[in-house]
Backbone as a printed PyTorch tensor [residue, N CA C, xyz], in Angstrom:
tensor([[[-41.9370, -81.1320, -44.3320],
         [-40.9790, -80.0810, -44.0310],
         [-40.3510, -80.3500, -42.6620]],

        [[-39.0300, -80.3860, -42.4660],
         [-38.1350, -80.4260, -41.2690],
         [-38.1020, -78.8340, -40.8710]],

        [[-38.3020, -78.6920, -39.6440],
         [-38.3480, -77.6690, -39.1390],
         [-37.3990, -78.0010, -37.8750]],

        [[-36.3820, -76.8530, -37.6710],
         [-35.4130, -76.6990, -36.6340],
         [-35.1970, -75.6360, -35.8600]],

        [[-34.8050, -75.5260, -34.4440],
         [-34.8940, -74.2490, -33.7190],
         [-33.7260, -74.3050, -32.6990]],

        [[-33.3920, -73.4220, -32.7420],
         [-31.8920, -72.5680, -31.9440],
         [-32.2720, -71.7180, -31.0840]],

        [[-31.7360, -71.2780, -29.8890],
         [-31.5120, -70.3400, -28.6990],
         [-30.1760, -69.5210, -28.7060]],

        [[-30.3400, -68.1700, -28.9270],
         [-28.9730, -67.4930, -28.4090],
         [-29.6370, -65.8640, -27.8840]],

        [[-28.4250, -65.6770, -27.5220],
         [-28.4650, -63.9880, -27.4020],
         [-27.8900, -63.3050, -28.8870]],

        [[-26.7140, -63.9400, -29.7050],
         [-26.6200, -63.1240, -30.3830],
         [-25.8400, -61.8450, -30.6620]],

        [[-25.5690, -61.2670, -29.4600],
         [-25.1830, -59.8730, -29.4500],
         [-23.5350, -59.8280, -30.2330]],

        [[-23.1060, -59.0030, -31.1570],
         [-22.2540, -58.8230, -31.6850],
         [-21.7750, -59.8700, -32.4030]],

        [[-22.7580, -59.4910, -33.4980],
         [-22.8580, -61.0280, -34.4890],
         [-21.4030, -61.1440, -35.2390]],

        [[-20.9850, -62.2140, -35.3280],
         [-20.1450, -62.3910, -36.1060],
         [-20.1600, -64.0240, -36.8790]],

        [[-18.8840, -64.0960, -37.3860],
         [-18.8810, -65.4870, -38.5230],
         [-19.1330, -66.3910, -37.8690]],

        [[-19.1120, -67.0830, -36.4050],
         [-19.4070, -67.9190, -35.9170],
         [-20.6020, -68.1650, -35.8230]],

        [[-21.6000, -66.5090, -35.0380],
         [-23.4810, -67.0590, -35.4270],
         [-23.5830, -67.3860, -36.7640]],

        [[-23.0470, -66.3120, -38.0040],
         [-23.2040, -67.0340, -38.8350],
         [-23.0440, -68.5570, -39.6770]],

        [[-21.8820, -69.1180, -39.0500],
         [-21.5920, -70.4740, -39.6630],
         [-22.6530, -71.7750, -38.7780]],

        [[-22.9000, -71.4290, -37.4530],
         [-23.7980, -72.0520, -36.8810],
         [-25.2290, -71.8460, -37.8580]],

        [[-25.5930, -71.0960, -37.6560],
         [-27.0750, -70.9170, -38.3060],
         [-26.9110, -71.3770, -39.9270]],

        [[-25.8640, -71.1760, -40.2870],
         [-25.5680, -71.9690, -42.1670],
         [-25.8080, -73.5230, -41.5100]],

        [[-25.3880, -74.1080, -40.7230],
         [-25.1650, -75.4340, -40.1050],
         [-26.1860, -76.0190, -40.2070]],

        [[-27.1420, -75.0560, -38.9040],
         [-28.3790, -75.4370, -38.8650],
         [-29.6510, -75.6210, -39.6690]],

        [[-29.3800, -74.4380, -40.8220],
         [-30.1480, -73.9830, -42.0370],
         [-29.9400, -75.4320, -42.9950]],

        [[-28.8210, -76.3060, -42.5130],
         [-28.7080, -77.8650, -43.7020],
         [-29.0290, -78.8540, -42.9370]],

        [[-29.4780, -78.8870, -41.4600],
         [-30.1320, -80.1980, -40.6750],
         [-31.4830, -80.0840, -41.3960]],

        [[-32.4400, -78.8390, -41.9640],
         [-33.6830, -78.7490, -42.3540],
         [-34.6440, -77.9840, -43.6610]],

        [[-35.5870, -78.1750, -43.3440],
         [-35.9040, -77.1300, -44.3390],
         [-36.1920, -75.7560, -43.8840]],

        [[-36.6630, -75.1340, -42.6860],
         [-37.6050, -74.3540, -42.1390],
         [-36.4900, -73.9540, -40.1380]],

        [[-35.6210, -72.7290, -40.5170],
         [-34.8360, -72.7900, -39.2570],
         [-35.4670, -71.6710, -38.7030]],

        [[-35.7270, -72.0970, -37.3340],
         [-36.1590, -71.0990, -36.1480],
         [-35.5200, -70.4880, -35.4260]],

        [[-34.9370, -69.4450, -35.0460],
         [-34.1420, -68.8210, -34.6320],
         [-35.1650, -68.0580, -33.1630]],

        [[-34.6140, -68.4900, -31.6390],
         [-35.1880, -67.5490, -30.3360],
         [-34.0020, -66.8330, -30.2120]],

        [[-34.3550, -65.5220, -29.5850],
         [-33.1970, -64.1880, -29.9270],
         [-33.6180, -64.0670, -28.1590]],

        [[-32.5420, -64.2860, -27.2360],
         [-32.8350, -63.8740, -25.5480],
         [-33.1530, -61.9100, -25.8210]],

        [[-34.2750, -62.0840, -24.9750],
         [-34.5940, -60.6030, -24.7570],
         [-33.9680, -60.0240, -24.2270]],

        [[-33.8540, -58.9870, -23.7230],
         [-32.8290, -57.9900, -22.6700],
         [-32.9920, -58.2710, -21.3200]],

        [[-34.4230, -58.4770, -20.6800],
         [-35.0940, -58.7380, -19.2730],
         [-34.5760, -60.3260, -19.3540]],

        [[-34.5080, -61.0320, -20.0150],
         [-33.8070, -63.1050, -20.4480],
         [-32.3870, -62.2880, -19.7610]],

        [[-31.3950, -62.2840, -20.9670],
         [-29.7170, -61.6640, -20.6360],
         [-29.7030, -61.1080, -19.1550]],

        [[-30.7350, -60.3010, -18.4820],
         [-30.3470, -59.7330, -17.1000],
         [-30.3380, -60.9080, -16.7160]],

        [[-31.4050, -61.6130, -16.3410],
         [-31.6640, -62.4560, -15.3670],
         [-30.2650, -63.5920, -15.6650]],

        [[-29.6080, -63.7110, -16.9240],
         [-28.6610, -64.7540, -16.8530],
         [-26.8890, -64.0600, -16.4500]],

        [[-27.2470, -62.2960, -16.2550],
         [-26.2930, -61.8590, -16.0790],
         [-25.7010, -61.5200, -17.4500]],

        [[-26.1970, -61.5330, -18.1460],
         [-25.4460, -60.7420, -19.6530],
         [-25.8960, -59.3510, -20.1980]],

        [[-24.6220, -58.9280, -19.8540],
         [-25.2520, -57.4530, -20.8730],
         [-24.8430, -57.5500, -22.3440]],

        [[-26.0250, -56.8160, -23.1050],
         [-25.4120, -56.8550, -24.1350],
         [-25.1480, -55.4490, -24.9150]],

        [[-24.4320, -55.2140, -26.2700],
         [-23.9370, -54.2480, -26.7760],
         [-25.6390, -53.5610, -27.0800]],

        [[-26.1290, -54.6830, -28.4860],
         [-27.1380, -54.3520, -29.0370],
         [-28.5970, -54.4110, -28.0490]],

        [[-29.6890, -54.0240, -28.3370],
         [-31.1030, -54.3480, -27.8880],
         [-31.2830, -55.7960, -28.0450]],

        [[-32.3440, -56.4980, -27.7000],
         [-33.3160, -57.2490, -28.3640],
         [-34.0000, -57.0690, -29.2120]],

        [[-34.1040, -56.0660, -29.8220],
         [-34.5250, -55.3560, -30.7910],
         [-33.5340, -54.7040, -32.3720]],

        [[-32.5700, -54.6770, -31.8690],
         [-31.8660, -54.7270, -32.7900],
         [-30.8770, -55.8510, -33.2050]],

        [[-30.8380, -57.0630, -32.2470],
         [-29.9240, -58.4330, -32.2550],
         [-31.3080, -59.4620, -32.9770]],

        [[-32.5800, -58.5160, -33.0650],
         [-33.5320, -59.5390, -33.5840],
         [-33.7850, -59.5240, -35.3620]],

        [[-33.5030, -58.1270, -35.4980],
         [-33.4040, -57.5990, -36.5720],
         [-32.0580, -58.0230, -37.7700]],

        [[-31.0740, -57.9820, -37.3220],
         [-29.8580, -58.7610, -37.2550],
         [-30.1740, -60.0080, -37.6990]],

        [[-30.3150, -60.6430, -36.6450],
         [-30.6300, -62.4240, -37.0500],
         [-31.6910, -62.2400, -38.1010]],

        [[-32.3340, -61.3550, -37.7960],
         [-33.9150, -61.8900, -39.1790],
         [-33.5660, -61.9760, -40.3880]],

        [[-32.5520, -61.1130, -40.6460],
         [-32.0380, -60.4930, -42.5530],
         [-30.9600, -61.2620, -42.4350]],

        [[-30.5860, -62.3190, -42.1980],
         [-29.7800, -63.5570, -42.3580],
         [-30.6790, -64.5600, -43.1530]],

        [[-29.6560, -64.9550, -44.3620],
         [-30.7630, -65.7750, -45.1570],
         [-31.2140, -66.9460, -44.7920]],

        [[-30.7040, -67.9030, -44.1840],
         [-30.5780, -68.7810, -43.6600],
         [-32.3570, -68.8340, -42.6650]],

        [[-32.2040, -67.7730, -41.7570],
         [-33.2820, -67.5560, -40.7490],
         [-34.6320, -67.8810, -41.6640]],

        [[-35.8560, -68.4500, -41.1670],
         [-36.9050, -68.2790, -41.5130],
         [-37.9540, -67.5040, -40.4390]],

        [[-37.5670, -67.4480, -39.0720],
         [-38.6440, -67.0360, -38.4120],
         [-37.7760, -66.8750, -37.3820]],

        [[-37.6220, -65.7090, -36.4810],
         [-36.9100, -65.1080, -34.8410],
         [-38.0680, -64.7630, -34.2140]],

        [[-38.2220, -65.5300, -33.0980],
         [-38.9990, -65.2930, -31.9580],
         [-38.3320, -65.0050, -30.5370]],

        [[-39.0830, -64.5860, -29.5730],
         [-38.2580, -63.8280, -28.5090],
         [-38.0980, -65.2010, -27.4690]],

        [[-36.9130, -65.2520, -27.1160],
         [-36.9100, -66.0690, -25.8290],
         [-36.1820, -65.6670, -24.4390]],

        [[-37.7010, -65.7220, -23.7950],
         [-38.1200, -65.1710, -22.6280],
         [-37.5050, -65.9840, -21.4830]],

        [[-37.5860, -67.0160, -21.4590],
         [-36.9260, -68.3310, -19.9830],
         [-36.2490, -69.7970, -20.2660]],

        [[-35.5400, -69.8350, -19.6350],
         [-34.8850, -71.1330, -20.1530],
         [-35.7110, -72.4250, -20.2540]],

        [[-37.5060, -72.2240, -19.6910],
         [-38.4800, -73.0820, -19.8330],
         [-39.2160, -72.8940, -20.8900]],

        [[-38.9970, -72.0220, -21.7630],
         [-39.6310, -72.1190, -22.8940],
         [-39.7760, -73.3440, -24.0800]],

        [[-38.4400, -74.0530, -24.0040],
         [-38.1110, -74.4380, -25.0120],
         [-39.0430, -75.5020, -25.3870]],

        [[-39.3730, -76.4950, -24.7820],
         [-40.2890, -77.4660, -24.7930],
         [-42.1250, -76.7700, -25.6760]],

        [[-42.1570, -76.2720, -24.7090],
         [-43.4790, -75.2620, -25.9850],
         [-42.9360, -74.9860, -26.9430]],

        [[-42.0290, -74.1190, -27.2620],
         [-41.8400, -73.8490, -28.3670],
         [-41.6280, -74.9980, -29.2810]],

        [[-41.0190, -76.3650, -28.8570],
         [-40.7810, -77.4120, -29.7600],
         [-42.5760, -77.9360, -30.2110]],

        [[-42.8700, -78.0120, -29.4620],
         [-44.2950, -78.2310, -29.4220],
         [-45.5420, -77.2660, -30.0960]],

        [[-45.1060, -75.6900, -30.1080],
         [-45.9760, -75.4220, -30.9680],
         [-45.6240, -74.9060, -32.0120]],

        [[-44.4320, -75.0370, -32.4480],
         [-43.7790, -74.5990, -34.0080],
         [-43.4400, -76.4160, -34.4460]],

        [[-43.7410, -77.3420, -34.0430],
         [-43.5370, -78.3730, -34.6650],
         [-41.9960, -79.2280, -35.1790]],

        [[-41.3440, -78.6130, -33.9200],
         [-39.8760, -78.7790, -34.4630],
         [-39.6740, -80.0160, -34.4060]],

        [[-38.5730, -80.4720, -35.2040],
         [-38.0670, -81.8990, -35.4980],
         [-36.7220, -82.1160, -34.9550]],

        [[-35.8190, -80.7690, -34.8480],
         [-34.5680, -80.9380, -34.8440],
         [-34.1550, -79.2440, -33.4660]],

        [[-33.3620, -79.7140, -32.5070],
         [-33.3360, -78.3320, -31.5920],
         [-31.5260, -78.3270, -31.8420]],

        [[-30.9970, -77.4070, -32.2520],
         [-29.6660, -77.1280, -32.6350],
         [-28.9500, -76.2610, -31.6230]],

        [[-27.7110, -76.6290, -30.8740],
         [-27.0840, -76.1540, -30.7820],
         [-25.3850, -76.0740, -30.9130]],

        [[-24.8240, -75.0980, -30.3350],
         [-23.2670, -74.9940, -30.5770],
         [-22.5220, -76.3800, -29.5700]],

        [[-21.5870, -76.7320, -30.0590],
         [-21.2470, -77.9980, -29.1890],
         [-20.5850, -77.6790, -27.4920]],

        [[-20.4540, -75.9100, -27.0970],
         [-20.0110, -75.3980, -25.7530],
         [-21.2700, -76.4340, -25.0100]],

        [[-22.4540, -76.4760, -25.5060],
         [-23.4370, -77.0080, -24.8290],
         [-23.8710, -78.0050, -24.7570]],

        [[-23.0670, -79.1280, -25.2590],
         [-23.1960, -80.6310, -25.3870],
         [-23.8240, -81.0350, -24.0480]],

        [[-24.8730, -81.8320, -24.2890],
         [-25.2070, -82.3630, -22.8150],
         [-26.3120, -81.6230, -22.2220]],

        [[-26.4900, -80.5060, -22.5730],
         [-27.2700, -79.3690, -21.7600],
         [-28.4470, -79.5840, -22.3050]],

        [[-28.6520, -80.2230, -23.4390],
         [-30.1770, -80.0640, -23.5050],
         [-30.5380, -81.3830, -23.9280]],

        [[-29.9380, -82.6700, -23.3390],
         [-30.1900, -83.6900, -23.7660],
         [-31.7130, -84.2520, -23.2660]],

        [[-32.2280, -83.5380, -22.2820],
         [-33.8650, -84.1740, -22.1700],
         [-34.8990, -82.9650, -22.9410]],

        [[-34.1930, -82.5850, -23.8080],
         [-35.2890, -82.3640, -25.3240],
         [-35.5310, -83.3790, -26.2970]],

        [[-34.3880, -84.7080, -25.7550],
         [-34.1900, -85.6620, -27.0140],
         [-35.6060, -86.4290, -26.5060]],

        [[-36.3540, -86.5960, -25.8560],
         [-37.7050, -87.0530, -25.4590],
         [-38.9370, -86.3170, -26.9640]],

        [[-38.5580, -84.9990, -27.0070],
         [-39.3530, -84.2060, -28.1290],
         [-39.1470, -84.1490, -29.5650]],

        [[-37.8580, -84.3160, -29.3540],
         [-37.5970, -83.8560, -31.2280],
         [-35.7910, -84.4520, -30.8500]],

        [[-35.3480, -84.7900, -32.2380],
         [-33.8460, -84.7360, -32.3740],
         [-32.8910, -83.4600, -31.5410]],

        [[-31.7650, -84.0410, -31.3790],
         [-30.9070, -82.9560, -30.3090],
         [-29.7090, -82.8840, -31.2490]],

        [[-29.1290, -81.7040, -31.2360],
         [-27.7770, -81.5260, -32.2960],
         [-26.8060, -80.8420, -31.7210]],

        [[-25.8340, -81.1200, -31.3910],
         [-24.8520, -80.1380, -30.8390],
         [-23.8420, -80.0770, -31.9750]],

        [[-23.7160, -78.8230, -32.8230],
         [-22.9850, -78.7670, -34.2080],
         [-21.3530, -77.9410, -33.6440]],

        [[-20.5510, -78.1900, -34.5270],
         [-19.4300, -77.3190, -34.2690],
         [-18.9950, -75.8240, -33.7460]],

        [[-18.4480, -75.0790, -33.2620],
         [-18.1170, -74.0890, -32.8550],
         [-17.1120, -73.4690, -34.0820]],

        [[-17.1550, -72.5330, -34.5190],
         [-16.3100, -71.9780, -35.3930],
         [-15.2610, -71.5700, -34.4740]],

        [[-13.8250, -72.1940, -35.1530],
         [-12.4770, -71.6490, -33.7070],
         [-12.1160, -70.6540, -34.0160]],

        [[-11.8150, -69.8620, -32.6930],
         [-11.2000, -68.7730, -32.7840],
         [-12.2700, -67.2730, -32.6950]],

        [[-13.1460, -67.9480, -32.3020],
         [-14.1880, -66.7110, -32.4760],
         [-15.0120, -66.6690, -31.0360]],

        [[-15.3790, -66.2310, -30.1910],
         [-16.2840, -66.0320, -29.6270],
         [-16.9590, -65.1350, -29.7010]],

        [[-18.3390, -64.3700, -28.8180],
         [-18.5610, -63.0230, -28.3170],
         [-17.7650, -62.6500, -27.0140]],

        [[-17.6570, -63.5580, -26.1160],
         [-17.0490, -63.4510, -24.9300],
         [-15.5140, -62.6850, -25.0510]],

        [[-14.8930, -63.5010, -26.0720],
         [-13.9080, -63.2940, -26.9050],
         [-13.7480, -61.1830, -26.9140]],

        [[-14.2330, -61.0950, -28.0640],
         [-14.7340, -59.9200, -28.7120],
         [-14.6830, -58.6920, -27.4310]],

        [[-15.7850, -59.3140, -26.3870],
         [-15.9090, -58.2910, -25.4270],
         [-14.9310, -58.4810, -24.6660]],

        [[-14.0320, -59.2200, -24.2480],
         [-13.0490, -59.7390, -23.4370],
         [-11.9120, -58.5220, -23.8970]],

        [[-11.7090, -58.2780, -25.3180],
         [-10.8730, -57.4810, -26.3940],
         [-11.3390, -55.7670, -26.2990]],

        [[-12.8350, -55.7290, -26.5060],
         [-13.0020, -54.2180, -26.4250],
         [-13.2810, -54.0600, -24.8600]],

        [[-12.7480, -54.6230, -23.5820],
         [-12.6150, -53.8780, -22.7640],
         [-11.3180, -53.2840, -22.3370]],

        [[-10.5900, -54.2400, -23.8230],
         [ -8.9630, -53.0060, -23.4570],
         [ -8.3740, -51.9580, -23.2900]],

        [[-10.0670, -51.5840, -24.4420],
         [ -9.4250, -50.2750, -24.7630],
         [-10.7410, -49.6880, -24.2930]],

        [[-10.0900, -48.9440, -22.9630],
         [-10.5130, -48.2370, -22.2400],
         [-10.7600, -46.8630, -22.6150]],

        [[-11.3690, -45.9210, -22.0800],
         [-10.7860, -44.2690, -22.3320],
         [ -9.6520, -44.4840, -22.0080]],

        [[ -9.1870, -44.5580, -21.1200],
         [ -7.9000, -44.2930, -20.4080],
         [ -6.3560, -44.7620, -21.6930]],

        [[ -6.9370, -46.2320, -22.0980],
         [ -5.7630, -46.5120, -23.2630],
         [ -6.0990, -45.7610, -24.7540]],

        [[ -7.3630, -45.3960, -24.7510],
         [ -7.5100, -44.5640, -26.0450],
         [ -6.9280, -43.9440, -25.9550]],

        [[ -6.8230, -42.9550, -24.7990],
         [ -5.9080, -41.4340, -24.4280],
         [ -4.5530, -41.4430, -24.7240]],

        [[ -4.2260, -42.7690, -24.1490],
         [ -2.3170, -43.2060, -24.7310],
         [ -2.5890, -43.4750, -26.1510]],

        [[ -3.0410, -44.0220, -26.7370],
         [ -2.8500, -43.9860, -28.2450],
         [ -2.7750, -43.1090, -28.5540]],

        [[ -3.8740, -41.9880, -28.4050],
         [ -4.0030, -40.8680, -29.2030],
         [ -2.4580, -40.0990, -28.9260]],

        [[ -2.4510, -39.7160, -27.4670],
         [ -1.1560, -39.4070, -27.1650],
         [ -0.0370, -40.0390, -27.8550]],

        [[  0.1570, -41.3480, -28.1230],
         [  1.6310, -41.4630, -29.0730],
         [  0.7810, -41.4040, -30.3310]],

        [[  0.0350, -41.3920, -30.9280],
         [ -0.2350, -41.0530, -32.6110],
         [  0.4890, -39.4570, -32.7770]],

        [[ -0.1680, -38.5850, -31.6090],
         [  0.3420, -37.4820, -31.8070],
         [  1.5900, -37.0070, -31.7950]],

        [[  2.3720, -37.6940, -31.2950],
         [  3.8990, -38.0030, -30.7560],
         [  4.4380, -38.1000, -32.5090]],

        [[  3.8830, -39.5580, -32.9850],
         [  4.6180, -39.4060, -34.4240],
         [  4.0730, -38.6050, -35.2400]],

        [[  2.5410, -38.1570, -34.9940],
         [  2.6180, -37.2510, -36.0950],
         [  3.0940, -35.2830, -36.0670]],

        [[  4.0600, -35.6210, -34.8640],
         [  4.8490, -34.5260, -34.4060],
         [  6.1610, -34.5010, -35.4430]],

        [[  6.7080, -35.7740, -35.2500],
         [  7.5620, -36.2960, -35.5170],
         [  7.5080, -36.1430, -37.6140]],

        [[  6.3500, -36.9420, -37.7370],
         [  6.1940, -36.6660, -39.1420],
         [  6.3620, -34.7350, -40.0850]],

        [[  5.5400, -34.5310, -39.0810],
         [  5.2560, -32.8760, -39.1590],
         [  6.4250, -32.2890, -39.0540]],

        [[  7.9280, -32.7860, -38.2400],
         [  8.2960, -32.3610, -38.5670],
         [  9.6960, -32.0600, -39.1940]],

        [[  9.2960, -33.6430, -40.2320],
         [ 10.1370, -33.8640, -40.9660],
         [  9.7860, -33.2250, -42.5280]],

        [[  8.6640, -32.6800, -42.5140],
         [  8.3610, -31.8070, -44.2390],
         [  9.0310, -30.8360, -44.2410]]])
């Protein structure tokens, strides 16, 4: 059995975790999925939407996943290759290079990025809409549906 393992946070899953983890789910038989905890994300400066607890839950009921464990420090990884028996450590290609002295332990993969998608992305987008621009929307929705109202 080929067994493979990935690092993310996760938070505000979309088609890209998913097409990565489909990716990774065909380097092997057996894919490991580490989900960064909340106390991990502070220390790297990320907040996130969801918990660690609910971004773990998430990744788990993905078919693809066989096993989500918590990852606690960016020194973990080496144990973990070591005591889940991994063959193959997967990541997105933003990180080419970054984990090339795992290739000492197991195979190194830097797989495609789905375009057009980030999380960074995503949150970059819902900080547009502020209260403040909700308030103008709502304010011109109400505008036309003045307008509508009172054309019956």
């Amino acid at each position: 059995m080929k067994t493979v393992i990935t690092y993310g946070t996760f938070d505000m899953f979309h088609i890209g975790h998913l097409n990565l983890l489909k990716r990774l789910k065909g380097q092997g038989d057996y894919l490991i999925v580490a989900v960064s905890t909340d106390e991990f994300n502070k220390l790297k400066g990320k907040t996130c939407f969801f918990s660690y607890q609910e971004r773990a839950s998430i990744v788990s009921a993905i078919q693809y996943v066989d096993l989500v464990i918590a990852e606690h420090n960016w020194d973990q990884k080496k144990t973990d290759i070591q005591e889940y028996q991994v063959d193959v450590f997967g990541m997105g290609d933003d990180w080419k290079g970054k984990f090339d002295e795992l290739k000492s332990c197991c195979e190194v993969v830097y797989l495609p990025r789905t375009k057009s998608i980030s999380t960074t992305d995503l949150k970059r987008k819902l900080q547009w809409l502020n209260s403040e621009r909700i308030k103008d929307i709502k304010s011109a929705l109400d505008g036309v549906m003045d307008i509508v109202n009172a054309i019956d």
